[in-house]
C-alpha positions in Angstrom: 0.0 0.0 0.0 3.4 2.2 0.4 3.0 3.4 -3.5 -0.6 3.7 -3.5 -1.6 7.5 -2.3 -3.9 7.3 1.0 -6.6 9.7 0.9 -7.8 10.0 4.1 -6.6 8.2 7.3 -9.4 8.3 10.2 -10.0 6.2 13.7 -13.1 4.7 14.5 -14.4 2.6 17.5 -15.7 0.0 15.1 -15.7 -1.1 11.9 -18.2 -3.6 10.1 -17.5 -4.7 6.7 -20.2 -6.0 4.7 -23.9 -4.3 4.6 -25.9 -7.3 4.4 -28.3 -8.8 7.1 -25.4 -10.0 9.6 -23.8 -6.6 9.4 -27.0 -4.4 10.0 -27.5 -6.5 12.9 -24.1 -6.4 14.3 -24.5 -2.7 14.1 -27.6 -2.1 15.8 -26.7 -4.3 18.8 -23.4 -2.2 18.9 -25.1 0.9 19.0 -27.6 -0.3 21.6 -25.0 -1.6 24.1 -23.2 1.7 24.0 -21.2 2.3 20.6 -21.4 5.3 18.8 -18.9 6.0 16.5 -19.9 2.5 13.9 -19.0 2.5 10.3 -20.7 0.0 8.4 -18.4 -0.6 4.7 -20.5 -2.0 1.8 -19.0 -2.7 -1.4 -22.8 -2.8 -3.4 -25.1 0.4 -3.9 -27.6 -0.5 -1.3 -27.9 -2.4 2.1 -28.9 -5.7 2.4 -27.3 -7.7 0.5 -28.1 -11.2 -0.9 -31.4 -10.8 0.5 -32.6 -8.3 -2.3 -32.8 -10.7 -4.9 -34.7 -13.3 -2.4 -38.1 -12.3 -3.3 -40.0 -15.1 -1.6 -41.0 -15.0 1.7 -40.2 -17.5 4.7 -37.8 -14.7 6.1 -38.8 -13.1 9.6 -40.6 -15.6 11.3 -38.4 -16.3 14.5 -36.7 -12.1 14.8 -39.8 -10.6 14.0 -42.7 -13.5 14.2 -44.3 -12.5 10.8 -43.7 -13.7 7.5 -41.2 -11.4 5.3 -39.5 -11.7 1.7 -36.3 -11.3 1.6 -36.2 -7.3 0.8 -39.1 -6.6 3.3 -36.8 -8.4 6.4 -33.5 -6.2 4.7 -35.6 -3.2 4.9 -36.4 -3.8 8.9 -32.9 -3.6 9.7 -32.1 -0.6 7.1 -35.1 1.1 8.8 -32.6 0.3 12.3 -29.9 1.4 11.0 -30.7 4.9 10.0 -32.9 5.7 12.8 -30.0 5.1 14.4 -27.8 7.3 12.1 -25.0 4.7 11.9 -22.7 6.1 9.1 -22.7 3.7 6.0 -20.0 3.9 3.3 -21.7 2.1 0.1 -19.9 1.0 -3.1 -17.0 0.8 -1.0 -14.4 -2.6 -1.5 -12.4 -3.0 1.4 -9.1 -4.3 0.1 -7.2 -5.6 3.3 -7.7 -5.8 7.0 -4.6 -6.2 9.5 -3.8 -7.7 12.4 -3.6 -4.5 14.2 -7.2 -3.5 13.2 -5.8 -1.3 10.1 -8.7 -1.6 7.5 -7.9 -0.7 3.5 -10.7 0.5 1.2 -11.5 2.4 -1.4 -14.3 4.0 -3.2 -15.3 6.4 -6.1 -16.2 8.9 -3.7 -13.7 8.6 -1.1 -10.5 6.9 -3.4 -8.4 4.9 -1.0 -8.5 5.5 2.7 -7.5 3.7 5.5 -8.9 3.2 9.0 -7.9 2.2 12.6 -10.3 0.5 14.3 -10.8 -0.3 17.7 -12.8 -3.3 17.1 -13.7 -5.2 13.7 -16.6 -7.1 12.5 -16.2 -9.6 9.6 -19.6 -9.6 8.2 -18.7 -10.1 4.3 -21.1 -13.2 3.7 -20.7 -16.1 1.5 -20.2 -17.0 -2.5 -21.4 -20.0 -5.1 -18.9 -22.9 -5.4 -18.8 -22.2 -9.6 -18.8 -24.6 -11.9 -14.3 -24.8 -12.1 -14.9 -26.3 -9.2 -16.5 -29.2 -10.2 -15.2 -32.3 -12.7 -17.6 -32.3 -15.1 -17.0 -33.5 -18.5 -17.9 -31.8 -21.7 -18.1 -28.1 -23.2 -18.2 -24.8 -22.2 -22.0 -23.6 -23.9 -24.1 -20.7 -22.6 -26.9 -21.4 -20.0 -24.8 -23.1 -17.1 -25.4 -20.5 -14.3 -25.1 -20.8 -10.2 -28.7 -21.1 -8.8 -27.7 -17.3 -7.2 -26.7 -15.7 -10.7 -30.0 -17.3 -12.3 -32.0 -15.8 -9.1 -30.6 -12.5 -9.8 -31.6 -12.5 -13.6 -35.2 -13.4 -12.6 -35.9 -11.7 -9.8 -33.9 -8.5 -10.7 -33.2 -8.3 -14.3 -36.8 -9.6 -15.0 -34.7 -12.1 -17.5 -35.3 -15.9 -17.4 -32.3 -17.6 -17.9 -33.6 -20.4 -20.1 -37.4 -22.8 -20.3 -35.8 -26.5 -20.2 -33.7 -26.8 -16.9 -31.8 -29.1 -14.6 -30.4 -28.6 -11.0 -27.7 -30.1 -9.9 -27.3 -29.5 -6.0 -30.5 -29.5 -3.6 -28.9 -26.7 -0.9 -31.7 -24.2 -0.3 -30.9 -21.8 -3.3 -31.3 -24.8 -5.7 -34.5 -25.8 -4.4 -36.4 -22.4 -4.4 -35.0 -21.6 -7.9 -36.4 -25.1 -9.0 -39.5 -23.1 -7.7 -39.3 -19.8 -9.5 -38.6 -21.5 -12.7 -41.4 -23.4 -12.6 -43.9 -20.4 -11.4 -41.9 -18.1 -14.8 -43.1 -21.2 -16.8 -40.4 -23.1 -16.7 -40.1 -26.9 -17.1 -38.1 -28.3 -14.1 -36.9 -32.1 -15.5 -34.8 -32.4 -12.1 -33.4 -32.0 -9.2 -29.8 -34.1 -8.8 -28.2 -34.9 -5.5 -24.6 -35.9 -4.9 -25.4 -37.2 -1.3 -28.1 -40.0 -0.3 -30.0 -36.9 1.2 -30.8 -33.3 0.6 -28.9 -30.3 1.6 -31.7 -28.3 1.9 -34.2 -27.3 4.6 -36.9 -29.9 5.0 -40.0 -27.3 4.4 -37.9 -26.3 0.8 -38.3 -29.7 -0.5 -41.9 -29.8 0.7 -43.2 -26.5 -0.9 -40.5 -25.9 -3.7 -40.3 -29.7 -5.1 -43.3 -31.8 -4.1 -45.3 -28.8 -4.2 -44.7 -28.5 -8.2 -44.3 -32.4 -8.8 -40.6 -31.6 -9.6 -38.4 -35.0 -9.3 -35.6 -35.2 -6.5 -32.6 -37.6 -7.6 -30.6 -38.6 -4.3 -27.2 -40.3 -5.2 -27.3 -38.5 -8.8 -25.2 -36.3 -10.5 -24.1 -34.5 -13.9 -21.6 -36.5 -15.6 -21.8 -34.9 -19.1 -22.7 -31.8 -20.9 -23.6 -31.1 -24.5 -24.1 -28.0 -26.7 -21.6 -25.9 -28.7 -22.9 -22.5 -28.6 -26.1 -22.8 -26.0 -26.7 -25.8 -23.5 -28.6 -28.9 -25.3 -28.5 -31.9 -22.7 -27.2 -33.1 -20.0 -26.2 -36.5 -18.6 -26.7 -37.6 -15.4 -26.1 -40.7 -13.6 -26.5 -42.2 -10.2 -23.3 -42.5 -7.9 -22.2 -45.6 -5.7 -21.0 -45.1 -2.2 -17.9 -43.9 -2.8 -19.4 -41.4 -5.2 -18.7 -42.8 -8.3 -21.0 -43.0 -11.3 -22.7 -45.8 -11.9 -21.9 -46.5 -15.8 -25.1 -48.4 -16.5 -27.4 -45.7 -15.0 -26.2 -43.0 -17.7 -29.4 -40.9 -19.0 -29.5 -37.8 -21.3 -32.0 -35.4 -20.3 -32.7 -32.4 -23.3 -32.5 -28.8 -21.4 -31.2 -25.6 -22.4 -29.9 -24.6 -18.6 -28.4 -26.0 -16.3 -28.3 -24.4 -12.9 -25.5 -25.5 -10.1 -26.4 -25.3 -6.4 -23.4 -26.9 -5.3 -22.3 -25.4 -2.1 -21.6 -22.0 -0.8 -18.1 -20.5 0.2 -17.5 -18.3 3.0 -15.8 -14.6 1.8 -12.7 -14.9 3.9 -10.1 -13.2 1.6 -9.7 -10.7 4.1 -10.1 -12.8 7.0 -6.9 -14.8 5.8 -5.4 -11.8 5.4 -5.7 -10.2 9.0 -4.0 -13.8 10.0 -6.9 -15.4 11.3 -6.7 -19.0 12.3 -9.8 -21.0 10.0 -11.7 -23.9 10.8 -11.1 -26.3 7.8 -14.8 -27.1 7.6 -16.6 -24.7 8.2 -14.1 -22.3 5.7 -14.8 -19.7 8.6 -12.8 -18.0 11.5 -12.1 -20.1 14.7 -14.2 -18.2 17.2 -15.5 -18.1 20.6 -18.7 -18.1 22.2 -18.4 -14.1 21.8 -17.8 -14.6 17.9 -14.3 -13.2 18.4 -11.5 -14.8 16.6 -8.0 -15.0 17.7 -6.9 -12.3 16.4 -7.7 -10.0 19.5 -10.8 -7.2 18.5 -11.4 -9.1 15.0 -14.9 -10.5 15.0 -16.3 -12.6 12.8 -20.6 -13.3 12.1 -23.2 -14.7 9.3 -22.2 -16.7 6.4 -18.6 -15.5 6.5 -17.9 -17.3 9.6 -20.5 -20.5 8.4 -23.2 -20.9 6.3 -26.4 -20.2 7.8 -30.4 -22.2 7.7 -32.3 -19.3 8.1 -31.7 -15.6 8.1 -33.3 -14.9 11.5 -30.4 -17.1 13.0 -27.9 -15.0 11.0 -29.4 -11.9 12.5 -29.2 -13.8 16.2 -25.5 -14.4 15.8 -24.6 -11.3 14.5 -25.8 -9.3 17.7 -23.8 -11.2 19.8 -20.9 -10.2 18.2 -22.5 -6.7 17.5 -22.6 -7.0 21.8 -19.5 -8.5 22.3 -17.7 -6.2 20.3 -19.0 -3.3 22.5 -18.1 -4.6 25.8 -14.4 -5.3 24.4 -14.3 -1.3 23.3 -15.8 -0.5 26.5 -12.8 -2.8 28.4 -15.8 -4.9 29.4 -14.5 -8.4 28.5 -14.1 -11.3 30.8 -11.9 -14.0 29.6 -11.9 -17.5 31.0 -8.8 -20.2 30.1 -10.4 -21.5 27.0 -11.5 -25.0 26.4 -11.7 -26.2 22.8 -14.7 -28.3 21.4 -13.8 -31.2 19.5 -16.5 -32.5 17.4 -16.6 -36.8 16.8 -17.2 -37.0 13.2 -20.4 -37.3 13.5 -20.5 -34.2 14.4 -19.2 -32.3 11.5 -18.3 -28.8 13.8 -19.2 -26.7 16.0 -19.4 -22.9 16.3 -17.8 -21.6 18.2 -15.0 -24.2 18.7 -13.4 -22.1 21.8 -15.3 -21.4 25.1 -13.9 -18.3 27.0 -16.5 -18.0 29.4 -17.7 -20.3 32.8 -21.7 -18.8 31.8 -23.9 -20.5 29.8 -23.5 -21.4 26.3 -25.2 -21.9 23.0 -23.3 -24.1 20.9 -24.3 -24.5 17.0 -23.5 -27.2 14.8 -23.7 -29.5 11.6 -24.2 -33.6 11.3 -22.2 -35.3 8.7 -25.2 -37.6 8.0 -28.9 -38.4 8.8 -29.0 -39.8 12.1 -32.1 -40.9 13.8 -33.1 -41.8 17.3 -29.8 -40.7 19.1 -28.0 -39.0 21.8 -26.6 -35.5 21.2 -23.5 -36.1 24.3 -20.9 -33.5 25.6 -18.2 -34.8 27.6 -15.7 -33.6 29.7 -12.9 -36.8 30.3 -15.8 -39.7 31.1 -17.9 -36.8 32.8 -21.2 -36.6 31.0 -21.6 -32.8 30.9 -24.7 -32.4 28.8 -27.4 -34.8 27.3 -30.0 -34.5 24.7 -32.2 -37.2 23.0 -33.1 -36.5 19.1 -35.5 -38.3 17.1 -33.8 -37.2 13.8 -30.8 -34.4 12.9 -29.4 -34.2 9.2 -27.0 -32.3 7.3 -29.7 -29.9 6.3 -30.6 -28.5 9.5 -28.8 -26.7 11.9 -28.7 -28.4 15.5 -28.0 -25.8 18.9 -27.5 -27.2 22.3 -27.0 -24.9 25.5 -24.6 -25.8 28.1 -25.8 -24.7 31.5 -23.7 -21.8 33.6 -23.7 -25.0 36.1 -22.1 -27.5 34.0 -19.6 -25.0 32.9 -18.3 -23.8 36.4 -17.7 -27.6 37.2 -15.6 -28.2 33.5 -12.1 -29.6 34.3 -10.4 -27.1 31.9 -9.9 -29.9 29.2 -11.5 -30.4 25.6 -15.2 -30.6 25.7 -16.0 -33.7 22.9 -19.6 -33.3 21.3 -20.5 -35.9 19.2 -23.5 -38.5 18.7 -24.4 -41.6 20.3 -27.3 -44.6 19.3 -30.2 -44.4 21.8 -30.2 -47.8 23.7 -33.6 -48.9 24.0 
C-alpha cells in the first residue's frame, strides 16, 4: 500500500465490513449496548445484500414473528440502522484488514482511505462454489449458471435464464429456484443430488419440489454436458458409495440450462489476510462463544464465519458479536482459560470451537449424515456434561445445544467432545 496514495486516514471505534443482514444486525446491537462512532463498509449500492434478490418469503418468522421476503426483512434492519444514524460507506471494497485492526478501502467517492479501528466485524457473507470447481465433463456452452446468478436475472433483471432446466445440487438456493422457474413457466426435468440426502431445509423440498411435482434424484449427479454454442442436454447418472458413477445408470436429459447449487463459500479473503486462524470445515474463522477470533478485536458473524439455515439465526449471531464487540471497546470483557470443542465426526463442527467464558453457552452445529433416534452427548474426560435425546438431525438442518452456567463452572479445563451416540432402548 506504500506506493498507492492514502486519501484519508481516520480512527473509529468499530468497523463492520459488509452491509448485508449479519452486518446491520451487528450494528444495531453495537449501538444499543453503547457504541457510537460504527462504520458500516459496503461494497454494493444498497444495504442488504443477498437478500434483495430473495423475493419469496419464509424470512422473519423467528426475529420478528411475521412472514417477510427477503427485501421486506432487509428493509427492517435498514429502517434500524438509520434511525439510528450509523454512518454507512456504500460501493466501498475493502481491500485488506490487518492484524492491528488497520482496515484498507476504497471508493469512487472517497478513493483509497484507511482506518484504525478499535474493534472489527467480519460480516462479508458467502459466494457459489462455480462450476471450475466441479469435474464435469464436456463443453463450455451458454446457459450453465449458479442457482444465485439465475436468481438475480429473474428476480432482478426480469430475465429468465432459459425454459428447459436441470439442478444439480438440492442446498436451499437450488430448491427455491427449481420453484421460481417453474412459477416463470419453466419446465423443471430435475433435481440431482450428490449425497443419499438433501442439503436443503426440509420445508424447501416440501413447498419448492413436491409442491410443483418436480423430481428429486438422491445419489445422482451430472456427468456430461452437450451443446456448442447454448446448453442442449445433460447426462446424469447415479453415484455408488464412494461417489462414483454408476456406468449403467447414464441418462440424457434435453434442457437448455443448467443451474448448479453446489455449495456455498465463505468470503474470507480478508479474514486470511488479517491472519486469522480458519476452521477447515466450516471455511470460517475459529471463534469463541463471543464470535471473536484469535486475532484480538477481530470479529467474525453470518455466512462468512459459516453458512447459515435461516436468516433470522444470521441476524441472532450477529448481535452477539454486535454485543460482544461493545463490551471489548468498552474494556468490558471477561476472559476465561479457553476449552476447545472437539466435534466426533459425526458431528461435522461446531461454532464456536473455543469457550472463553464459565456462563452459559449456545453451541451451534452440523451432522455429517442423517442420524435418527440418538444421543446428542458433551463430555468432559468420562464426565457426562450435557445430554440430549433427538429423534432425527441431518446435514440440512442446523442443531443448537446450551450448556448450562452450572455445568460449565464444574468443567475440568480440558476439551469438551460433542458428538452423537445410538439411543439404547
Amino acid at each position: 500500500m506504500s506506493e498507492m496514495t492514502i486519501e484519508s486516514y481516520m480512527m473509529k471505534d468499530l468497523v463492520i465490513i459488509g452491509g448485508g443482514p449479519a452486518g446491520m444486525s451487528a450494528a444495531v446491537a453495537a449501538y444499543d449496548a453503547g457504541v457510537r462512532d460504527i462504520l458500516i463498509l459496503e461494497r454494493d449500492s444498497s444495504l442488504g445484500g443477498i437478500l434483495q434478490q430473495c423475493i419469496h418469503n419464509g424470512f422473519g418468522l423467528h426475529r420478528f414473528g411475521e412472514e417477510l421476503s427477503g427485501p421486506e426483512y432487509a428493509y427492517r434492519y435498514e429502517t434500524m440502522v438509520k434511525e439510528r444514524e450509523i454512518p454507512v460507506r456504500l460501493n466501498t471494497m475493502v481491500l485488506e484488514v490487518s492484524d492491528t485492526k488497520v482496515i484498507t478501502a476504497t471508493s469512487p467517492e472517497y478513493g483509497l482511505f484507511q482506518i484504525q479501528a478499535k474493534a472489527v466485524i467480519l460480516a462479508m457473507g458467502c459466494r457459489e462454489r462455480p462450476r471450475g470447481a466441479l469435474s464435469i465433463a464436456g463443453t463450455r456452452p451458454a446457459g450453465i449458471y449458479t442457482a444465485g446468478t439465475a436468481q438475480k436475472l429473474v428476480n432482478m433483471k426480469g430475465c429468465m435464464p432459459g425454459r428447459d432446466v436441470v439442478i444439480l445440487g438440492s442446498g436451499d438456493i437450488g430448491l427455491i429456484m427449481a420453484r421460481r422457474m417453474t412459477l416463470e413457466g419453466a419446465k423443471v426435468h430435475a433435481v440431482c443430488e450428490l449425497m443419499p440426502y438433501s442439503g436443503g431445509l426440509a420445508r424447501n423440498i416440501e413447498q419448492c419440489l413436491h409442491d410443483f411435482n418436480i423430481p428429486l434424484y438422491l445419489s445422482h449427479t451430472v456427468v456430461g454436458i452437450k451443446g456448442k454454442e447454448r446448453l442442449e442436454s445433460v447426462t446424469i447418472a447415479a453415484v455408488d458409495a464412494n461417489r462414483r458413477p454408476i456406468p449403467d445408470t447414464f441418462t440424457e436429459i434435453p434442457c437448455d440450462t443448467l443451474l448448479l447449487s453446489v455449495g456455498l463459500l465463505p468470503e474470507n479473503e480478508l479474514t486470511k489476510g488479517a491472519g486469522v486462524p480458519m476452521d477447515r470445515v466450516t471455511g470460517g474463522a475459529v471463534v469463541d462463544q463471543d464470535r471473536m477470533t484469535e486475532v484480538e478485536g477481530i470479529y467474525a458473524c453470518g455466512n462468512v464465519l459459516h453458512v447459515h439455515d435461516l436468516v433470522d439465526y444470521v441476524s441472532e449471531e450477529s448481535a452477539i458479536a454486535g454485543r460482544a464487540a461493545a463490551a471489548y471497546i468498552a474494556g468490558d470483557r471477561e476472559v476465561a482459560a479457553p476449552i476447545k470443542l472437539v466435534a466426533d465426526g459425526k458431528v461435522r463442527y461446531t461454532v464456536p470451537q473455543v469457550i472463553t467464558t464459565r456462563e452459559s453457552v449456545n453451541v451451534f452445529f452440523r451432522v455429517a449424515n442423517i442420524y435418527r433416534n440418538v444421543r446428542i452427548v458433551v463430555r468432559d474426560g468420562e464426565h457426562e456434561v450435557f445430554s440430549a435425546r433427538r429423534v432425527k438431525v441431518a446435514p440440512g438442518e442446523m442443531e443448537s445445544i446450551t450448556l448450562k452456567k452450572e455445568e460449565m463452572e464444574k468443567l475440568s479445563g480440558n476439551d469438551l467432545t460433542i458428538g452423537l451416540e445410538d439411543v439404547v432402548s
